[in-house]
C-alpha positions as CSV (number, residue, x, y, z in Angstrom):
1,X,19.7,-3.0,17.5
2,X,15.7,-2.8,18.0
3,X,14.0,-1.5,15.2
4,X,11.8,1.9,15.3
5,X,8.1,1.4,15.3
6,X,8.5,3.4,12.5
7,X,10.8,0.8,10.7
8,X,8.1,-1.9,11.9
9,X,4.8,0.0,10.1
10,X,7.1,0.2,6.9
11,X,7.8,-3.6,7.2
12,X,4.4,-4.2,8.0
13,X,3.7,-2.3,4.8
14,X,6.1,-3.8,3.0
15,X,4.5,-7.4,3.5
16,X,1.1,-5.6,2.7
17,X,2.4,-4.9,-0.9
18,X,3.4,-8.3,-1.1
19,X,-0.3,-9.5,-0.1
20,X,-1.3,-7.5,-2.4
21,X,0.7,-8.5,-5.3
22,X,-0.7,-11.9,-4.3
23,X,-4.4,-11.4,-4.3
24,X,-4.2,-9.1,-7.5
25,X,-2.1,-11.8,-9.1
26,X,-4.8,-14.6,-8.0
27,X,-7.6,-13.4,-8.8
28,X,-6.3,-12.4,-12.3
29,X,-5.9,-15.9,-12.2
30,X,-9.0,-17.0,-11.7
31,X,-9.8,-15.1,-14.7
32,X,-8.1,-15.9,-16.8
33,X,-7.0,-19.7,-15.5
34,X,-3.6,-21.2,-14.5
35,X,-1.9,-22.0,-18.6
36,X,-2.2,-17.9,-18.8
37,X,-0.7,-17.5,-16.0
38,X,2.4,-20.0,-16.2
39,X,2.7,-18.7,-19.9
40,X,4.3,-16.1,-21.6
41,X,1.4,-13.9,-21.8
42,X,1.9,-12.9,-25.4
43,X,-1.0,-11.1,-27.5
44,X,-3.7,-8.8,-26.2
45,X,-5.2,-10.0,-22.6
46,X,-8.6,-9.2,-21.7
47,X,-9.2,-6.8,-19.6
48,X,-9.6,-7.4,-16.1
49,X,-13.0,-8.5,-13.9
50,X,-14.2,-6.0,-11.2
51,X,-12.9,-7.6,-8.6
52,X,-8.9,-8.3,-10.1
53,X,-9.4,-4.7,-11.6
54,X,-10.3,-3.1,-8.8
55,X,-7.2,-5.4,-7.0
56,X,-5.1,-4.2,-9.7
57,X,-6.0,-0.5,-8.7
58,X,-5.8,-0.6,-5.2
59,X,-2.0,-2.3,-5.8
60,X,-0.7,0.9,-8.2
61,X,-2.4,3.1,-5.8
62,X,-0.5,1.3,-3.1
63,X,2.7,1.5,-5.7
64,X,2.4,5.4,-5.9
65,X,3.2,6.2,-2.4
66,X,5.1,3.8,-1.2
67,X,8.1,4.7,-1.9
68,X,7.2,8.4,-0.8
69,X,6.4,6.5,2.6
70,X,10.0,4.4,2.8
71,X,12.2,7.2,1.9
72,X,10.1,9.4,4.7
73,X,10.3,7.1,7.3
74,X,14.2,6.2,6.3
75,X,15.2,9.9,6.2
76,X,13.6,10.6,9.2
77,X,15.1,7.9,11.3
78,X,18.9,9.0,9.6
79,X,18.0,12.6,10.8
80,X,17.4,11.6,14.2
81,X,13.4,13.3,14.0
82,X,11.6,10.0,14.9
83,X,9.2,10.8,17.4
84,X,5.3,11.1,18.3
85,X,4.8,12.9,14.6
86,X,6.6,9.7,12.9
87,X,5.0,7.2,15.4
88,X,1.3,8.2,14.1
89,X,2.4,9.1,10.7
90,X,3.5,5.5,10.7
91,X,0.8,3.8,12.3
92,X,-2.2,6.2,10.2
93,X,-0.3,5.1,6.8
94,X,0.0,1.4,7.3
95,X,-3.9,0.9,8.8
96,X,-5.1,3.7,6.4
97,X,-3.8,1.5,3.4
98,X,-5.2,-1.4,5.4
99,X,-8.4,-1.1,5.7
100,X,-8.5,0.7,2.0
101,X,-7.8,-2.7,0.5
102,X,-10.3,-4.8,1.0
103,X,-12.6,-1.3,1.1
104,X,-11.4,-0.8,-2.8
105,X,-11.9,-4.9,-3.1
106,X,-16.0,-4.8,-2.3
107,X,-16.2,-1.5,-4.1
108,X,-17.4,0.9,-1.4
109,X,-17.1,4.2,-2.1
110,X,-16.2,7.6,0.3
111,X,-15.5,5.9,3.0
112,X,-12.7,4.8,0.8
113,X,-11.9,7.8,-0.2
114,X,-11.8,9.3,3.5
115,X,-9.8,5.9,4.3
116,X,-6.9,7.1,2.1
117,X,-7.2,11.0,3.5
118,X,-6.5,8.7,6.8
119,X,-2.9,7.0,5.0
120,X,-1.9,10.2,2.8
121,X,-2.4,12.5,6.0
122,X,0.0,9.5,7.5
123,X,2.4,10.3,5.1
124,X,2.4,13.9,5.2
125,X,3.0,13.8,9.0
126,X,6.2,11.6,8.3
127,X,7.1,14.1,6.1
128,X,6.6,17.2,7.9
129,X,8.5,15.3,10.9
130,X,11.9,16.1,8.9
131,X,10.9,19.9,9.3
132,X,10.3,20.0,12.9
């Protein structure tokens, strides 16, 4: 069976948490230097840099939805409402929390903040798929 292109914007986003796992995780890193990291990371940590804090943030705020966005697009699919509603939903989610990485990254404000209008409006069009 062929997946959805609903099912391939939440793998795509799947392997975008991963990337971002990664690039949080490496520039903590760089921080902080490869004996923390291998370690066992006992006692108080410094906080993190701007850029590894800001990576940090843009990973929870990726952490917050996703599963909202899986269980959408997996429900819909089961209820047999995939369709032009799911499709964009999809496709506004994944490139919304795209492009809002590396926007968080560099620090660039509202146009971030209109970025992830873009990805929760994604969502909510998933969701309101399973209604219509």
């Amino acid at each position: 069976m062929d997946m959805t292109p609903e099912f391939i914007m939440l793998a795509f986003t799947l392997m975008l948490a991963i990337v971002q796992i990664g690039w949080a995780g490496a520039a903590r890193t760089a921080e902080l230097g490869a004996k923390w990291n291998a370690g066992p990371r006992d006692g108080d940590t410094p906080p993190p840099g701007k850029l590894a804090g800001r990576l940090i943030r843009a990973q929870a705020n990726l952490f917050e939805t996703l599963p909202l966005f899986a269980a959408a697009v997996i429900m819909a699919h089961i209820a047999g409402k995939d369709g032009q509603l799911t499709f964009i939903g999809t496709h506004l989610y994944f490139f919304g929390r795209l492009i809002y990485l590396p926007l968080y990254a560099f620090g660039i404000p509202y146009v971030r903040s209109l970025v992830w209008l873009v990805a929760l409006a994604g969502l909510v069009m998933v969701i309101a798929a399973l209604f219509v």
